[in-house]
N, C-alpha and C positions, 0 to 999 in steps of 0.2 A: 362401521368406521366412518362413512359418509354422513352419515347423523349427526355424531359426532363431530368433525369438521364442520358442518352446519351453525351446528350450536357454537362452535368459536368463530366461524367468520362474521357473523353479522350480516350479511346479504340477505339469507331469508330468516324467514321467522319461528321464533323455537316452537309453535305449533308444528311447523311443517318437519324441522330439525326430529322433534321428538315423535312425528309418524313416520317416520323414516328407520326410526332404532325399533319403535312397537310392532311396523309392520315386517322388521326382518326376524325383530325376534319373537313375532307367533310364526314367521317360515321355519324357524329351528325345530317345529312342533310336526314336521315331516320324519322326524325320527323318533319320535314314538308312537309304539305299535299300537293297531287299531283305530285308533284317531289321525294317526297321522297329515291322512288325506285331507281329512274338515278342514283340519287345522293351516294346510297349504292354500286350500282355496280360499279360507277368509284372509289370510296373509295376502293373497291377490286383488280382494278388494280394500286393504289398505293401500296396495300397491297403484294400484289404478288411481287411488285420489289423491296421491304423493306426484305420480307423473302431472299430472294434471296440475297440480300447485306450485310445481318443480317448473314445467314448461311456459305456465302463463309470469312466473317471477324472470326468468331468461327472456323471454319477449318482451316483457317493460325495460328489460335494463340493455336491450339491443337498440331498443326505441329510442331510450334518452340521450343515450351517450354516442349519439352520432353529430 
């Protein structure tokens, strides 16, 4: 749902918006059996590069608007 949000605010960019909904929904892939797992931990290095993209967009826009 935060992806989405994304994708209508306009703040960040629908790259980032749209690895936001990709990297939650290869986490969904934690309930299915046998793969599961894989599937959790590449969902983490989606997640990792969304923080990262997420946090450097929030420090530019803390920066300007003082």
């Amino acid at each position: 749902m935060l992806g989405a949000a994304m994708l209508r605010g306009g703040v960040f960019s629908r790259p980032v918006a749209f690895l936001a909904i990709a990297a939650n929904t290869v986490g969904l892939g934690l309930y299915v059996p046998r793969v599961g797992v894989s599937h959790a931990v590449l969902s983490v290095v989606f997640l990792e590069v969304w923080y990262v993209l997420v946090g450097r967009r929030l420090y530019r826009l803390g920066r300007t608007r003082r």
